[in-house]
C-alpha positions in Angstrom: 98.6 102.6 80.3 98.3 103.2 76.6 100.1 100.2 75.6 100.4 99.3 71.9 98.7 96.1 70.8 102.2 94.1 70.2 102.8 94.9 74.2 99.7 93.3 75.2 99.4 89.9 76.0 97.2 87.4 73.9 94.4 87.4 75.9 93.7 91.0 76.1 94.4 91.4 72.2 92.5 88.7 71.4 88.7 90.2 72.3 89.6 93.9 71.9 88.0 95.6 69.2 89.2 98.0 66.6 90.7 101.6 67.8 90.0 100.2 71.7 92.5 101.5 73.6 93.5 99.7 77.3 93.7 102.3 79.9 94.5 99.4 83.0 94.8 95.5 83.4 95.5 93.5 86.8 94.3 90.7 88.9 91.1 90.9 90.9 89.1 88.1 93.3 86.1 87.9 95.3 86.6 87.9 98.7 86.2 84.9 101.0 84.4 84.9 104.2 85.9 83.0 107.0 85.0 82.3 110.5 87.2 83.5 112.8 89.2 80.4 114.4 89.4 81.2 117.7 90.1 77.8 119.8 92.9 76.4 120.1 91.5 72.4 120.1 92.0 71.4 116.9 89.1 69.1 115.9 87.0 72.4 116.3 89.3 74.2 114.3 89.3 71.5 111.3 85.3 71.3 111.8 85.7 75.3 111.3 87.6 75.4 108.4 85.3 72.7 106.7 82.6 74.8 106.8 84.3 77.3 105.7 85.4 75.7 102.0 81.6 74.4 101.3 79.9 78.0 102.9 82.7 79.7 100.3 82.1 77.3 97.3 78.0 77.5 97.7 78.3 81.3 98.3 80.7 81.7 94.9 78.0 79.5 92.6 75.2 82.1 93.9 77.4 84.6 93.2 78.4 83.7 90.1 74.5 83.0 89.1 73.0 86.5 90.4 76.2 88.2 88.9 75.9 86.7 85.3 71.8 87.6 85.1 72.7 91.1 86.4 75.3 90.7 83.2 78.4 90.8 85.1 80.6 88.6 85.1 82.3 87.4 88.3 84.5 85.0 89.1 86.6 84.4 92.8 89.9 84.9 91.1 90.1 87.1 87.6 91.8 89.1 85.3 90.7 92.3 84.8 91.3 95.2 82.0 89.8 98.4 81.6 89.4 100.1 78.4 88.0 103.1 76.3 84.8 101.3 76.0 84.4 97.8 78.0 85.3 96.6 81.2 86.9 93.2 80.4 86.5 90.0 83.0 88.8 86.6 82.7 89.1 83.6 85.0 92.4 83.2 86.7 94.2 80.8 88.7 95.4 82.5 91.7 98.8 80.1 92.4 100.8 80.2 89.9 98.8 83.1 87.9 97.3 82.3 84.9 94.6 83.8 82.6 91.5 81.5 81.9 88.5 81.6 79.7 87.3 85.4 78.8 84.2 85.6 80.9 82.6 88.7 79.4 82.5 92.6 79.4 80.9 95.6 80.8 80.2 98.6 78.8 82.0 101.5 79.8 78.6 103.5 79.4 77.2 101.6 81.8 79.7 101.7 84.4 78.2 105.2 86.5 81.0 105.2 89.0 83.4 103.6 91.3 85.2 104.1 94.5 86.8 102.6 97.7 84.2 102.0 100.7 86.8 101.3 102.8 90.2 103.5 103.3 92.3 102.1 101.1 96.1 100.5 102.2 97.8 97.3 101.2 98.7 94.9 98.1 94.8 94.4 97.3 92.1 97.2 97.7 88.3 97.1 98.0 87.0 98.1 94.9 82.9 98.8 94.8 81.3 100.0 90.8 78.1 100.7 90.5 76.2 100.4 87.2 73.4 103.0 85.1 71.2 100.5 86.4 72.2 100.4 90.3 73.6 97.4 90.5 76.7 97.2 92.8 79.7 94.5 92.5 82.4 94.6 95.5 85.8 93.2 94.3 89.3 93.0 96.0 91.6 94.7 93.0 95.4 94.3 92.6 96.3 98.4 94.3 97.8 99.9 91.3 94.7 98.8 89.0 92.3 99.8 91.5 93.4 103.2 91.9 93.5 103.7 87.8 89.9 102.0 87.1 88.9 104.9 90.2 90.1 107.5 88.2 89.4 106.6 84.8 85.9 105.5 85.7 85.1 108.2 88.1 86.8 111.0 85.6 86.7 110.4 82.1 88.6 112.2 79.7 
């Protein structure tokens, strides 16, 4: 998606540099874990799902930590856009959607590749980039972004 700059929204045009060109932009999010809830007496399901919000929002802040001193930054709901030279990472409100705070980039030269690890169906796909440096970030990416940050990662022009 070569869009022109005045197509773009604010957010994107804001923290892109000169002659950078935006190849893909969509929503992305960490996935949650979740026990499965499989009794039907409620207080055990409530109990259940209690754990599950403080096991998510502990496992997000050491996420957030390990991702930020490997220098990527992740968030459990973002905005994403790919471009000719940076990967670019915003927070997001999932409900209604809304852009947040920029949250950083990735070099483009130090993305080494991307792929699905999983067969990939639905809205959302499973989206796993690995860096120069071997690190590897899992993310669940909006379908139509996914499949253009595969290719444009995986084969640049």
């Amino acid at each position: 998606m070569d869009a022109p700059a005045a197509d773009l929204p604010p957010h994107l045009t804001a923290v892109l540099g000169d002659n950078e060109v935006t190849l893909s932009q969509g929503w992305a999010r960490v996935q949650r874990s979740t026990v499965a809830r499989t009794t039907a007496f409620i207080p055990v399901q409530m109990l259940i799902a209690i754990f599950d919000v403080f096991h998510n929002r502990s496992r997000i802040n050491r996420l957030r930590e390990r991702s930020a001193a490997a220098g990527i930054p992740l968030e459990r709901n973002m905005a994403i856009s790919l471009t000719d030279q940076r990967l670019l990472l915003w927070r997001a409100t999932s409900r209604p959607r809304r852009i947040g705070a920029f949250l950083g980039a990735v070099p483009r030269t130090r993305l080494a590749s991307a792929h699905f690890p999983f067969s990939p169906s639905g809205p959302w796909r499973t989206l796993e980039i690995r860096t120069t440096d071997n690190v590897v970030f899992r993310l669940k990416v909006s379908a139509t972004t996914a499949k253009a940050i595969v290719d444009e990662i995986s084969n640049p022009a």
